[in-house]
C-alpha positions, 0 to 999 in steps of 0.5 A, spaced: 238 779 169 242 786 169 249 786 172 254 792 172 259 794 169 264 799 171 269 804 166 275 806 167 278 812 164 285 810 165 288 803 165 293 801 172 294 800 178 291 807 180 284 802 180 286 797 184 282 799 190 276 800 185 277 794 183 278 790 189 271 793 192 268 791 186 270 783 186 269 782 192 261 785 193 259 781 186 262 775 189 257 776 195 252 777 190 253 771 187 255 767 192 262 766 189 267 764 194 274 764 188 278 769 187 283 768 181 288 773 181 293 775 177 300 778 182 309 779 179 311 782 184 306 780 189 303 788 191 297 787 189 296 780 192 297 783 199 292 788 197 288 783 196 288 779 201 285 784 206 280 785 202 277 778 200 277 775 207 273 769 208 274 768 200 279 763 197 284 767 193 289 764 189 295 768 187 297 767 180 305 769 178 310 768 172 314 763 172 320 764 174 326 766 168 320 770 165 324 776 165 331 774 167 332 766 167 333 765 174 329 770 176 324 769 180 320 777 181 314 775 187 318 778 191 318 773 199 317 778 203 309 778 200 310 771 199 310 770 205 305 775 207 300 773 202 300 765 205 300 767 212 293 770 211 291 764 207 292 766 200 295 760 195 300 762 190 300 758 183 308 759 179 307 756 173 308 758 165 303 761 162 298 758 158 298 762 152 305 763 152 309 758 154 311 754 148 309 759 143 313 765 145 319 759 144 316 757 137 316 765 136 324 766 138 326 760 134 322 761 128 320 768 128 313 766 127 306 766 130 303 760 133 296 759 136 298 761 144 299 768 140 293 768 136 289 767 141 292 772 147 292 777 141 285 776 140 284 776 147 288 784 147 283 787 142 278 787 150 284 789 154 290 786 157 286 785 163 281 781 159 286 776 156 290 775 163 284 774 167 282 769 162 289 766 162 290 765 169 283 762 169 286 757 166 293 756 168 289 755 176 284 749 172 290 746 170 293 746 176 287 743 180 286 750 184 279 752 181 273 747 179 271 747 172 263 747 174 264 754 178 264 759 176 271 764 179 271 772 179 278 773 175 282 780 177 288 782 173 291 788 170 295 793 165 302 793 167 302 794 174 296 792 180 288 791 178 284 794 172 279 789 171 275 783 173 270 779 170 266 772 172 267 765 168 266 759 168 274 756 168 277 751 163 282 746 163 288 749 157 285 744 153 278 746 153 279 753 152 274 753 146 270 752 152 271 757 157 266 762 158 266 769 161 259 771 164 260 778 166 265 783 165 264 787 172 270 792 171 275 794 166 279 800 162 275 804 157 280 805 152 
């Protein structure tokens, strides 16, 4: 089997368009009907809801307090935009970072969440995150662990890379798969 794989020169959202193109005519490819992806503010998300018609999205935000405690960051006005065209949004904790960033504040060390999201990086930031959202989608009972999703997230803001995996249960990490890389940043 040959598949593409798309390079970026620059991360960001300057890739989002791209990026979107290019999940949605892999997805048809391959009969993929989920589309985990990984939204803040909810921008993206609203984007992509235009352009995954007639797939399932499910939007994947930080749990409120990432930044600020109290602090929700998806905004309601795209809440609202997304749900209304059929779109599910996840806010939960991360599944790398949650109890890990806790056990590095306190103790000033590194725990396995960190290891893991570290490794993760050395393919980009969007790699790791799309991997992460997967998961915490799984957990959350949103995507099955016997099909195979198209998972898009980014670096910093918007979409810069999607990959095809298998997605795990958190606590089948070791097995998650990820088949293709179908778009990321060349760094």
């Amino acid at each position: 089997m040959e598949s593409k794989t798309v390079y970026f020169e620059n991360p960001g959202s300057e890739n989002t368009e791209a990026v979107l193109r290019i999940a949605r005519q892999r997805a048809e490819e391959l009969g993929i009907k989920n589309i985990v992806l990984a939204s803040t503010r909810g921008d993206t998300a609203v984007r992509a809801m235009d352009a995954f018609q007639g797939l399932r999205v499910i939007v994947v935000s930080h749990a409120t307090g990432f930044r600020q405690p109290n602090i929700q960051e998806f905004t309601e006005e795209n809440r609202q935009m997304v749900e209304s065209k059929g779109g599910t949004i996840l806010t939960t904790t991360h599944a790398f970072r949650g109890v890990s960033r806790a056990l590095r504040n306190k103790f000033n060390t590194a725990a396995i969440g960190d290891i893991i999201a570290n490794t993760l990086y050395i393919f980009g930031q969007g790699v790791k995150v799309a991997c992460e959202i997967a998961l915490m989608a799984a957990d959350a009972g949103l995507v099955r662990t016997d099909e195979d999703v198209i998972s898009i997230a980014g670096t910093s803001r918007g979409a810069d890379t999607a990959i095809v995996l298998r997605p795990v249960n958190s606590h089948n990490f070791f097995d998650l798969k990820i088949k293709e890389i179908l778009c990321k940043p060349h760094f």
